[in-house]
C-alpha positions in Angstrom: 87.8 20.8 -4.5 89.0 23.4 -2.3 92.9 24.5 -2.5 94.9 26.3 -0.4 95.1 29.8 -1.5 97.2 32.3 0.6 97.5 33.6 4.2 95.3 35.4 5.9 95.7 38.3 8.6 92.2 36.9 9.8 93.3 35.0 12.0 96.5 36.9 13.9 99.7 36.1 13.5 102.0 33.4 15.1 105.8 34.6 15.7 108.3 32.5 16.9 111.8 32.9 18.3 114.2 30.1 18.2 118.1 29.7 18.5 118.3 33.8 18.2 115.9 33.6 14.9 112.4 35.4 14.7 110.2 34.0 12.2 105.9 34.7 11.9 103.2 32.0 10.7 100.3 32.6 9.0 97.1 30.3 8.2 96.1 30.1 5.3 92.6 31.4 4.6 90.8 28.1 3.6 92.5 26.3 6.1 89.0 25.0 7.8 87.8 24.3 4.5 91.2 22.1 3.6 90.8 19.7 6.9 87.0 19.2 6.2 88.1 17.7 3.5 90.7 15.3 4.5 93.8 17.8 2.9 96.6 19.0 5.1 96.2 22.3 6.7 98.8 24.8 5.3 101.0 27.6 7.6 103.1 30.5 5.7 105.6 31.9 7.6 107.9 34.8 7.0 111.1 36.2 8.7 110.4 38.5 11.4 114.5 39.6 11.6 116.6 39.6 9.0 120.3 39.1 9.8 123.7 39.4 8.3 124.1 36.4 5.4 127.0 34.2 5.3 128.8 31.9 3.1 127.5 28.5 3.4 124.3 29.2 4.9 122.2 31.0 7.3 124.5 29.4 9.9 128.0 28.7 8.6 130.8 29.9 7.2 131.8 33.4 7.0 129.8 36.6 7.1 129.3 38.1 3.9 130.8 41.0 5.2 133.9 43.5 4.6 134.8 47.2 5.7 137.9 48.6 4.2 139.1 51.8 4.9 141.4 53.6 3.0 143.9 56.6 3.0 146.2 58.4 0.9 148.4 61.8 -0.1 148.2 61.5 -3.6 151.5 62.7 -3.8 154.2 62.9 -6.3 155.2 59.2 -5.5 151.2 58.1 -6.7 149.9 57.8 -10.5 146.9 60.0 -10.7 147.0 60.7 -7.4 144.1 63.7 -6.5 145.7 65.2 -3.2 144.9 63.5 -0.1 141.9 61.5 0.7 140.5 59.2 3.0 137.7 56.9 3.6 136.1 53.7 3.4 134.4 50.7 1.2 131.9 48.7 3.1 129.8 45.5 1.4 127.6 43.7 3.2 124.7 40.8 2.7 121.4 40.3 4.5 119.5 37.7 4.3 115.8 36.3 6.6 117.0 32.6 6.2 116.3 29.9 8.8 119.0 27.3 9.3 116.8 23.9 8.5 117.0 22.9 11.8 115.8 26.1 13.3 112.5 26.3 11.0 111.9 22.7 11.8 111.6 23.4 15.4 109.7 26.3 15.5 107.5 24.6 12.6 107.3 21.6 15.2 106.3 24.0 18.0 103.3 25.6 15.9 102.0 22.2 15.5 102.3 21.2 19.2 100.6 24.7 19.7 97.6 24.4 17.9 97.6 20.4 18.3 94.0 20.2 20.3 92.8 23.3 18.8 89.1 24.3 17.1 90.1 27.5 15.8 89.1 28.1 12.0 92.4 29.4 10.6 94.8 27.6 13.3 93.3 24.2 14.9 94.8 20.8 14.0 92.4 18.8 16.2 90.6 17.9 13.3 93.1 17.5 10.6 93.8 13.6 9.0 97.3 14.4 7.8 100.1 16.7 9.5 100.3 20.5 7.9 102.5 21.8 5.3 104.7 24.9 5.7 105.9 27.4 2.7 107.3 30.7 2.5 104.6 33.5 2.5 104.0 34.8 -1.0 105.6 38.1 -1.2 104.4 40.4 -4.2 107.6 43.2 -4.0 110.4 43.6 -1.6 111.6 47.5 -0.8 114.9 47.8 1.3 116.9 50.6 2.5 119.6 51.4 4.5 119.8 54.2 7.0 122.0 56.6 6.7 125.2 57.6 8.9 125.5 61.3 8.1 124.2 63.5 10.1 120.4 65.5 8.8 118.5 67.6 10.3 115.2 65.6 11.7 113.5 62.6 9.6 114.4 59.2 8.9 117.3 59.3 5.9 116.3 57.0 2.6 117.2 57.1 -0.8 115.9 59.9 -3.7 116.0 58.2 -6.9 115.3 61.6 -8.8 114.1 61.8 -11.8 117.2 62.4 -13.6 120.3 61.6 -12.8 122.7 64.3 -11.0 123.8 66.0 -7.6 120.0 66.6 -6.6 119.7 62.7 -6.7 121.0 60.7 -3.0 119.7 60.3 0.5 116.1 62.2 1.5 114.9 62.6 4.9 111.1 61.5 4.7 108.8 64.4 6.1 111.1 66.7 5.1 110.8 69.3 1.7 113.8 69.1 -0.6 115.0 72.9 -0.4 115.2 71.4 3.5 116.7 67.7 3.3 120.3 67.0 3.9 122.1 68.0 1.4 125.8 69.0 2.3 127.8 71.2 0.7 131.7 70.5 -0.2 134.3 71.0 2.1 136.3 74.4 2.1 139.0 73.2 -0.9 138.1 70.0 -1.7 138.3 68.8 -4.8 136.1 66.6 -7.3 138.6 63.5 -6.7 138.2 63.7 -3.0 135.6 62.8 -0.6 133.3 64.8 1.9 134.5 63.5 5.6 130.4 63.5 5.9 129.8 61.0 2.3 127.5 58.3 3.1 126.1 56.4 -0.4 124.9 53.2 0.1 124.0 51.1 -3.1 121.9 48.4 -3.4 118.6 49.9 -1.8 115.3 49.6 -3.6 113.4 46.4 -4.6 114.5 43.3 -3.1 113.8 39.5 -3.6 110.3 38.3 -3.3 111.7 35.0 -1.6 111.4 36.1 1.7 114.5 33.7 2.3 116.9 35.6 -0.1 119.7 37.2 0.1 120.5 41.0 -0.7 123.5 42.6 -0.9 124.6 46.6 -0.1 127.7 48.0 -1.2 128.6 52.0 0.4 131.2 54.4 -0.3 131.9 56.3 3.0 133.6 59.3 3.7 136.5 59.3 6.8 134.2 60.1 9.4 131.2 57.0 8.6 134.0 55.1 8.3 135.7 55.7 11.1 132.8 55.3 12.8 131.9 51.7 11.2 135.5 50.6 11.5 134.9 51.3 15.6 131.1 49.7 16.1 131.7 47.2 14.4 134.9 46.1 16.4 132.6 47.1 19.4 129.9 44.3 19.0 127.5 47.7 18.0 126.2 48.6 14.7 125.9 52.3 12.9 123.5 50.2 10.6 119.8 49.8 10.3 118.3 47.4 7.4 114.8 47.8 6.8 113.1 45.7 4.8 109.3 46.0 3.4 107.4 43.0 2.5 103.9 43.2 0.6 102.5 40.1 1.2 99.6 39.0 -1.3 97.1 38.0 1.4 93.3 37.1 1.5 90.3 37.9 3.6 87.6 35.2 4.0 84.6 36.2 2.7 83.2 39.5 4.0 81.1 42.6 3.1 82.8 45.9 3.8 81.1 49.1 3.7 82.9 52.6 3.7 80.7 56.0 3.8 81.6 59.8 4.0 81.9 63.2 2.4 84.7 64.1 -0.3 84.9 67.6 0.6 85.1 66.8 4.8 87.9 64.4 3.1 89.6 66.8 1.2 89.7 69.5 3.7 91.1 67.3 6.2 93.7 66.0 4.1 94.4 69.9 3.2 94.7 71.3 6.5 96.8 68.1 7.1 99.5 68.9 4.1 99.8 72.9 5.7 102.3 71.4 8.1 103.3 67.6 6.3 105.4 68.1 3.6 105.5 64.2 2.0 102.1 61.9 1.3 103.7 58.4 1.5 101.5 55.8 2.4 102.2 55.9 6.3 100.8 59.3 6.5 98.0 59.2 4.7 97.1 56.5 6.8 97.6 57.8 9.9 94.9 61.1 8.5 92.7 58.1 7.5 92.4 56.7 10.8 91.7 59.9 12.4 88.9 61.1 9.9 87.4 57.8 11.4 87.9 58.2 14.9 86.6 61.7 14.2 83.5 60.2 12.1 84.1 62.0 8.9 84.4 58.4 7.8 82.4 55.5 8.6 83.8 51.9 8.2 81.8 48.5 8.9 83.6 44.7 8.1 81.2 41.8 8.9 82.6 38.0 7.9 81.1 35.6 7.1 78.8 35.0 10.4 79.1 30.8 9.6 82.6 31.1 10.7 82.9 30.6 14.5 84.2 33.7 15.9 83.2 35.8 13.0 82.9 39.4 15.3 86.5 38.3 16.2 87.7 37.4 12.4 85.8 40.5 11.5 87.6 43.1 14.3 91.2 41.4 13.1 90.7 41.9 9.6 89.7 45.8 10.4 92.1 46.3 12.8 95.5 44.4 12.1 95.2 45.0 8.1 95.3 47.2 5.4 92.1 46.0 3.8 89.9 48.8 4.2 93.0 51.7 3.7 93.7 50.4 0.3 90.0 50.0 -1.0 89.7 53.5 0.1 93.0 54.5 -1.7 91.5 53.3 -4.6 88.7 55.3 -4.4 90.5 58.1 -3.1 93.2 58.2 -6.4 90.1 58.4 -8.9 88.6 61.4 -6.7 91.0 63.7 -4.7 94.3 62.0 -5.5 93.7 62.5 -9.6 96.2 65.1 -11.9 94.4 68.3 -11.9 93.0 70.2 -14.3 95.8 73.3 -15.9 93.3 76.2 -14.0 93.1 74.4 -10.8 95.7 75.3 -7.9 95.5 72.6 -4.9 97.1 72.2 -1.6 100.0 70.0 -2.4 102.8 67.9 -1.0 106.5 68.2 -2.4 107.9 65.0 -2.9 110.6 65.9 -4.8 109.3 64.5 -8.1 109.0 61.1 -7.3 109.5 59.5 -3.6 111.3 56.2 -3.0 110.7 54.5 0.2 109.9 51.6 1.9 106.7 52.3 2.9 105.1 53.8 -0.4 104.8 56.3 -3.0 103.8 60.1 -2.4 101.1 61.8 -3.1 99.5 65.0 -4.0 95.6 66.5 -3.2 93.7 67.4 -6.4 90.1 67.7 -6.2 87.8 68.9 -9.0 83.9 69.5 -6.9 82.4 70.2 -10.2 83.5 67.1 -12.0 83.7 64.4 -8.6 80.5 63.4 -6.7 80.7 64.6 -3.2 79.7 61.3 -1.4 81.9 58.6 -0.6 80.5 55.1 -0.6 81.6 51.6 -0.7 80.2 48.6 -0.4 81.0 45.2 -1.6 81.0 41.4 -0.2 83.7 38.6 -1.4 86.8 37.3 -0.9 89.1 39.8 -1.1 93.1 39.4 -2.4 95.2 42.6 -1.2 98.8 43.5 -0.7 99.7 44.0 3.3 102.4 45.6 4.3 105.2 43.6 6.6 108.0 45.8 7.5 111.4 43.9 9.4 114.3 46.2 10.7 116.6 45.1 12.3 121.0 46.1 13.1 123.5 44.4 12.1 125.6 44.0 15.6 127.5 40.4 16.2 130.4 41.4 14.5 132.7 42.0 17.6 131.5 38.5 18.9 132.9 36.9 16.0 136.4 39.0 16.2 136.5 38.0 19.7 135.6 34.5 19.2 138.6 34.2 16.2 141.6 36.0 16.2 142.1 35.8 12.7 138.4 36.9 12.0 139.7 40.5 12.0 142.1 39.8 9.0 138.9 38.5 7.1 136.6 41.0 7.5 138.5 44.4 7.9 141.2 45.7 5.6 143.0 48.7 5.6 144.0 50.0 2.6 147.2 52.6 1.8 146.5 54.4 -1.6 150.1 55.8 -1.9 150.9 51.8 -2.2 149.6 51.7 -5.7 150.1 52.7 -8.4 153.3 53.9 -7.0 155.7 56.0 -9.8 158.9 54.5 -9.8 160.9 58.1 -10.2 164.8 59.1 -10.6 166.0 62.3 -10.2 169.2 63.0 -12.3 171.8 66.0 -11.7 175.1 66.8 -13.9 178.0 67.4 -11.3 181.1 68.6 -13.5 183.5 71.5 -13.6 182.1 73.2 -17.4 184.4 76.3 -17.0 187.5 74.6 -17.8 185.8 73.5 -21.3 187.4 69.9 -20.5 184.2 67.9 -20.7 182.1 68.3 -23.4 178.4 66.9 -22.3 177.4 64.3 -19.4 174.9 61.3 -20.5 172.8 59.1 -18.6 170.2 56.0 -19.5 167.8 54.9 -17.2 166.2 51.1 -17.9 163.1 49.0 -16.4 162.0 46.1 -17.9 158.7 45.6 -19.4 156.4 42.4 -18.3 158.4 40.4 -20.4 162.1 41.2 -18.8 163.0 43.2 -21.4 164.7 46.5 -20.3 163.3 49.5 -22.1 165.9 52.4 -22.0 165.2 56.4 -21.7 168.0 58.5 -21.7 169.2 62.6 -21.2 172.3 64.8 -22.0 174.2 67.3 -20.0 175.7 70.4 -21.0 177.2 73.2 -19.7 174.3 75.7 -21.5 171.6 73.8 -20.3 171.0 76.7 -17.0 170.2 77.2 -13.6 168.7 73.9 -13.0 170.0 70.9 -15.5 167.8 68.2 -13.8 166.5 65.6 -15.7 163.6 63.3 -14.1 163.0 59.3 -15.5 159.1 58.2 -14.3 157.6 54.8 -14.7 155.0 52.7 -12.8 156.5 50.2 -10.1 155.9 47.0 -11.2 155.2 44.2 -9.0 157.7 41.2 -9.2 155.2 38.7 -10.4 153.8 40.5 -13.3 157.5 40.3 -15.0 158.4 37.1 -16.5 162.0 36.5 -17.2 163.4 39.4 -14.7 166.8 40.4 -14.9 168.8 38.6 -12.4 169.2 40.8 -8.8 166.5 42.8 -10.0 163.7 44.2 -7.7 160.9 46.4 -8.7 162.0 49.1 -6.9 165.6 49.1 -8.5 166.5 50.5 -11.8 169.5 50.1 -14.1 172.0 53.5 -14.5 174.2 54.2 -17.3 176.2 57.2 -17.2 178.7 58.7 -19.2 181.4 61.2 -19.9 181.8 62.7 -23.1 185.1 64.2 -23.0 186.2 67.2 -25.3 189.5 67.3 -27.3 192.5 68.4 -25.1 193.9 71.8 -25.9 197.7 71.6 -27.7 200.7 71.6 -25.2 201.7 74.6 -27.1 198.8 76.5 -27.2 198.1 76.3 -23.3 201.2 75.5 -21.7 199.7 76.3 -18.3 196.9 74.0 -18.8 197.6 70.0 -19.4 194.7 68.1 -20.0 195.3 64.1 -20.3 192.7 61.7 -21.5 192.9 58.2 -22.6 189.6 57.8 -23.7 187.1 60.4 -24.7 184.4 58.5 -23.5 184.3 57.3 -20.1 181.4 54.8 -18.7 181.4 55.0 -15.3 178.7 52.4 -14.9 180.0 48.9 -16.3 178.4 47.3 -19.4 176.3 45.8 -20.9 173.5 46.9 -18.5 175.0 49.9 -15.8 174.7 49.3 -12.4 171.1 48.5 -10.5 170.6 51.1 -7.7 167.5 52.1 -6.0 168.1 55.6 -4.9 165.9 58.3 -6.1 168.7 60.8 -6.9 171.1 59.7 -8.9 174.1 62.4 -10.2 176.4 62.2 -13.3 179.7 63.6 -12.0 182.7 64.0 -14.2 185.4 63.6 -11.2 183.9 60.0 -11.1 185.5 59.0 -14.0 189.2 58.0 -12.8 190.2 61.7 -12.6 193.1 63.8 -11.2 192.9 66.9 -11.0 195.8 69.1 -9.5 196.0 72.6 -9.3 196.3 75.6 -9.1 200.1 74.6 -9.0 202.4 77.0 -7.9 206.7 77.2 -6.7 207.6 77.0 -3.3 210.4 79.6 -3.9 210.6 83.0 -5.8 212.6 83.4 -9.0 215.3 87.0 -8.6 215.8 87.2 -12.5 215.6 85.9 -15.9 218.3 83.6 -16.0 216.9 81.7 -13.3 214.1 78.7 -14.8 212.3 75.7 -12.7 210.9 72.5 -14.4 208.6 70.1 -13.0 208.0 66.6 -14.2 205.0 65.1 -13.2 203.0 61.9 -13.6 200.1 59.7 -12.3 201.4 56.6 -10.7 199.5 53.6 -8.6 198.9 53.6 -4.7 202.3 52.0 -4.8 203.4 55.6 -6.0 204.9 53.5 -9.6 203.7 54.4 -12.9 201.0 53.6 -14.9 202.4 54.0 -18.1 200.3 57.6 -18.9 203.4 59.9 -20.7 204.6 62.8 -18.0 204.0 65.9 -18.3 206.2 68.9 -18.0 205.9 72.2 -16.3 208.3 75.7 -16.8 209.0 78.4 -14.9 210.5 81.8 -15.5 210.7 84.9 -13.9 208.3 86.6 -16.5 205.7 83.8 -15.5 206.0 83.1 -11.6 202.3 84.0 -10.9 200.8 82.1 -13.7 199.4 79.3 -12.1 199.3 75.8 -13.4 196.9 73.0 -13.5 196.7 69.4 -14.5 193.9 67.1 -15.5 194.0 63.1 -16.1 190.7 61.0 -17.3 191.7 58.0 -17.0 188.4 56.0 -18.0 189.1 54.0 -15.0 186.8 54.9 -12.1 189.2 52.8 -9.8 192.1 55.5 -10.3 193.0 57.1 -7.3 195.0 60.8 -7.4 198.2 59.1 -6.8 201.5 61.0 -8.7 204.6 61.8 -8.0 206.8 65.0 -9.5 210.5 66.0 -10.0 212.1 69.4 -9.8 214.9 70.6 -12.2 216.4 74.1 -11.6 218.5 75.9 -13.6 220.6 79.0 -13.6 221.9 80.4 -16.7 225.8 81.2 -16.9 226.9 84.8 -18.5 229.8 85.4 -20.7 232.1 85.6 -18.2 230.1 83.4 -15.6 229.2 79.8 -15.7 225.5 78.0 -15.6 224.2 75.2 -12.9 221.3 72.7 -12.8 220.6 70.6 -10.4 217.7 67.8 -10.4 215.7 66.6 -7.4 214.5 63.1 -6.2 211.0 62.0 -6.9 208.5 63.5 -5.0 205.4 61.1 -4.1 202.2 63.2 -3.7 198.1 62.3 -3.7 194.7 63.9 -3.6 193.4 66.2 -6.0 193.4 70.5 -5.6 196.2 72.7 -5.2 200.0 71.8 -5.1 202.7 74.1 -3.8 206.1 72.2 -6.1 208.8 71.6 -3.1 212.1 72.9 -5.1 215.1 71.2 -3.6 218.5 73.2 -2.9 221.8 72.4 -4.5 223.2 70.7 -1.7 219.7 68.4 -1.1 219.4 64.6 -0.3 219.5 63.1 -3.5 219.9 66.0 -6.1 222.1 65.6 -8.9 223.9 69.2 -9.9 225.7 70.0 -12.9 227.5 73.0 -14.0 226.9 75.1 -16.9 229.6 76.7 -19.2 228.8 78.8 -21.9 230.7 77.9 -25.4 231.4 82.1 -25.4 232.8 82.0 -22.3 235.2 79.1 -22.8 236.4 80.4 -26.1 237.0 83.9 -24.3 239.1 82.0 -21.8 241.2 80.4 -24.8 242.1 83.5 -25.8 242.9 85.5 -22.3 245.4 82.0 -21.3 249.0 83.1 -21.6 250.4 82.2 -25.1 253.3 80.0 -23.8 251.1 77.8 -21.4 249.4 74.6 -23.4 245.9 74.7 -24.6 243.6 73.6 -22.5 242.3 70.3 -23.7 238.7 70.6 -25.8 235.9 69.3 -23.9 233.4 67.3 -25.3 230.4 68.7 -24.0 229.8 72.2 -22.5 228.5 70.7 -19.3 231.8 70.4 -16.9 232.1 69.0 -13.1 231.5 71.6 -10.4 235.0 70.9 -9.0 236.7 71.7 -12.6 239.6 74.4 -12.2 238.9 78.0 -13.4 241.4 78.0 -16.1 240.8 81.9 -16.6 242.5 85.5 -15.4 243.2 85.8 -12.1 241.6 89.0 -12.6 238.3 87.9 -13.6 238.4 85.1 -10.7 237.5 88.0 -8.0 233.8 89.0 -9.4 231.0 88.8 -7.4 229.8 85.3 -7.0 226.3 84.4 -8.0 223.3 83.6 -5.9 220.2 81.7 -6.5 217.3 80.2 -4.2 219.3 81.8 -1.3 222.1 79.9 -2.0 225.7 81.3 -3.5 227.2 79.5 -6.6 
């Protein structure tokens, strides 16, 4: 019983284009036989284009198709960033599928076609039962990509190389390696980054041998194929080419083919040929083939079976439109001139670069041994014969700008741009010390810097300040930003890009009154937070500083008299204390201030850490002066009002006169000079009465001598006493 048992080029070839999809038939070879006996004639059909593949079929859903182009500094603000870069991914599916309605009419169409016909591989005139279609059988499948960097001449394709390293990547075919494309790093570039030029498509070599498959590429571009993808593709154009070769596993009917000629005309030609062709693949040595014949140098002669109807026809097909007779004489050819040579024999050869990957064969190199081959060529056999023929389908990938312009949102699905200083982004604070270290009044500055870990918990790193530490202090906290929803259990008001600041004072121990009585130093607490516990405050600024005036501090000074002191006799005191915006107290003990005559120049300061960051420099001061009496003369003092004064730097003390609003004066009496005056009264006048104190009323009569009444009276601050 007689089976089908594969396609056949004998008969031509039936293509078909329907809805926008090409597809070719072919009989099978026993169809005449198959309809004699009463079985269904069977067609084989393969796609003619192949097309870009989508989700839910060869018709629906969305292309399997994405283009995302990237760019990025690689700066500071980037983990493991490699300087800048930019460029593009691009992944992409093909496929030769029908939609089932398509094949169904163009199946439908081949049997209207041949209907009425006689023909031996095609007619249904005769046939009893409708015919059956299947996919053709398909033996390998090579595909490649072409490339979009620019070479020299010659179609690009992929060099697997025998080992893997930078020799290995794209070939031009026809080309020698020392001359392929190979380009050379950019002027500085670095191993991280990418040649504008890259092109490296993956996902070329051998295919599926269902000619309805699907086969995905995936390419890593540099910034210029990108660019150029990222345009055509938005264009309705492609920068792409997919080629895809099909050996088919087809039969000839039965048929006697003869092949004659000479090995050495053979081997010469191919020689001279290889002087000026650099690659054997299979298209060449084809092409040389076909010429030796033209020229004679080989003979050929295919007769069919002469029973078939047609059979000069059948006969010219099968020697024409096949590769029948090429690859019986390649397999002669590989046992004679094709063979590894012998260690003392030098040949013409071919550089292939070690091995040759392409869709359209292997290469080749001539080696011929006259002593060892015989010098005629002759074939001759009659059957059936089973070979591989080739079936190469290239087609573009264009369409793409249809579909954008067809759905707005299309764009969104199929293009992406992609900013690499996004992520991983380091989360970074600067930290500075800002504090006066000269007058020796703060000891060291702290600070702790917390993020929380994917479970909310806050892990802490923290620094110290101090005046030693030199010209630049600064202290930098890193960590990777996190995104929110990887952090269970956040913090509440947290955000990734804020971090929670503690800082501290660490005061030092205030110098004694009496050691420094120019200096005052006041502190409440000798360590001030100036961030609020438990967990600081959350800030997102990148420089953060410590600064010591930040932690409820006054500082006055230099504080100086706003009059000059004539002798030694004469002293000014100043009371001073911090006080509210109200200008009343806050409870802090005053602090007093002298001056003499010896010490007018000296000038003062005053210092208050409060450990309140809310405390303003609010004070107020009051003046005493005081003029010492003499043995004959007596003293004064007089005190001031309060004196409201804010802000922090230098303060010139306004001393009040005797006669001011407000001040309260007192005269001074020496206990010398009142017992002297005892003793100068006349003896018959009473005593004067004893006073209690040695402080007497300015208006008190001057119980002394007349005599002593007419000195010189005393002057201070301008004014006479």
């Amino acid at each position: 019983m007689v089976q089908a048992m594969g396609p056949t080029y004998a008969g031509g070839t039936q293509p078909i284009t329907k809805d926008g999809y090409d597809v070719l038939y072919l009989p099978d070879v026993n169809n005449r036989e198959l309809i004699a006996q009463g079985e269904a004639p069977v067609f084989y059909y393969i796609p003619n284009r192949i097309r870009m593949a989508r989700k839910e079929g060869p018709d629906k859903g969305d292309y399997l198709f994405n283009l995302v182009r990237f760019a990025g500094t690689g700066g500071e603000g980037v983990i493991g960033g490699g300087g800048d870069v930019a460029g593009g991914m691009m992944t992409f599916s093909v496929t030769g599928a029908l939609p089932e309605t398509t094949r169904r009419q163009a199946e439908g169409e081949i049997t209207a076609k041949f209907s009425e016909s006689t023909d031996v591989f095609w007619g249904l005139k005769s046939t009893r039962k409708p015919p059956m279609f299947r996919p053709a059988i398909i033996a390998q499948t090579t595909t490649s990509v072409s490339n979009m960097s620019p070479t020299e001449q010659g179609f690009p394709t992929l060099d697997p190389g025998e080992t893997r390293g930078p020799s290995r990547g794209f070939r031009t075919l026809g080309m020698p390696r020392t001359k392929a494309h190979t380009r050379d790093a950019e002027p500085g570039a670095t191993d991280s980054n990418l040649d504008p030029w890259y092109c490296m498509m993956q996902g070329q070599g051998s295919g599926s041998i269902d000619p309805t498959g699907t086969h995905a590429f995936s390419g890593l571009l540099g910034k210029y194929p990108a660019s150029i993808a990222w345009a055509a593709f938005h264009g309705g154009a492609s920068p792409l080419i997919v080629i895809q070769n099909f050996k088919l596993k087809v039969w000839s009917p039965v048929c006697t083919i003869k092949i004659d000629g000479n090995w050495d005309s053979v081997f010469q030609h191919f020689s001279a040929a290889a002087s000026g062709r650099y690659l054997w693949a299979k298209v060449d040595a084809q092409a040389e083939f076909n010429k030796m014949r033209k020229s004679g140098k080989i003979t050929v002669d295919v007769k069919v079976d002469t029973t078939l109807p047609g059979a000069g026809e059948i006969a010219k097909q099968m020697d024409e439109r096949s590769d029948l007779v090429f690859n019986k004489f390649m397999e002669m050819a590989q046992k004679t001139i094709f063979d590894q040579p012998a260690p003392q024999v030098e040949a013409a050869k071919a550089e292939s670069g070690n091995s040759f990957f392409s869709p359209w064969g292997v290469g080749l190199s001539l080696k011929y041994r006259r002593d060892e081959n015989h010098l005629d060529l002759h074939y001759e056999e009659t059957k059936q014969f089973a070979y591989l023929q080739d079936h190469t389908v290239a087609s573009s990938l264009a369409g793409m700008g249809d579909e954008i312009t067809a759905d707005a949102e299309a764009e969104r699905k199929y293009f992406m741009t992609v900013y690499l200083d996004d992520w991983p982004q380091r989360l970074a604070r600067v930290v500075r010390p800002v504090a006066s270290w000269d007058d020796k009044t703060v000891q060291f500055l702290s600070v702790q810097v917390g993020y929380p870990n994917t479970t909310g918990e806050l892990n802490w790193a923290g620094h110290s300040f101090t005046g030693s530490d030199g010209n630049d202090p600064t202290w930098k906290f890193q960590t990777a930003k996190k995104v929110a929803g990887d952090v269970s259990n956040a913090p509440d008001g947290w955000t990734p890009d804020l971090t929670y600041v503690k800082r501290k004072v660490h005061l030092a121990e205030p110098p004694s009154e009496t050691l420094d009585p120019f200096h005052r130093v006041q502190i409440e607490r000798n360590v001030i937070d100036l961030d609020p516990e438990p967990n600081g405050t959350l800030l997102n600024d990148t420089t953060l500083e410590v600064r010591a005036d930040n932690a409820g501090r006054i500082a006055v000074g230099p504080i100086g008299l706003g009059v000059m002191l004539e002798d030694k006799s004469q002293t000014v005191e100043v009371v001073i204390e911090a006080t509210d915006r109200d200008y009343e107290p806050l409870g802090m003990p005053p602090v007093r201030f002298r001056w003499g005559f010896d010490d007018l120049d000296a000038d003062r300061s005053w210092t208050v850490f409060s450990g309140d960051p809310e405390m303003l420099p609010y004070y107020r001061y009051k003046v005493t002066a005081t003029v010492k009496g003499t043995l004959f003369r007596k003293g004064q003092s007089w005190t001031g009002p309060w004196v409201t004064a804010n802000g922090n730097g230098p303060l010139i003390v306004d001393v009040p006169p005797p006669d001011g609003e407000g001040v309260v004066t007192r005269a001074l009496v020496d206990e010398r000079v009142r017992k002297l005056r005892e003793l100068a009264a006349p003896t018959e006048a009473p005593a004067a009465p004893e006073e209690a104190s040695e402080y007497l009323p300015e208006s008190a009569p001057d119980d002394g001598p007349a005599s002593r009444s007419t000195a010189a009276p005393t002057e201070f601050l301008s004014y006479t006493l």
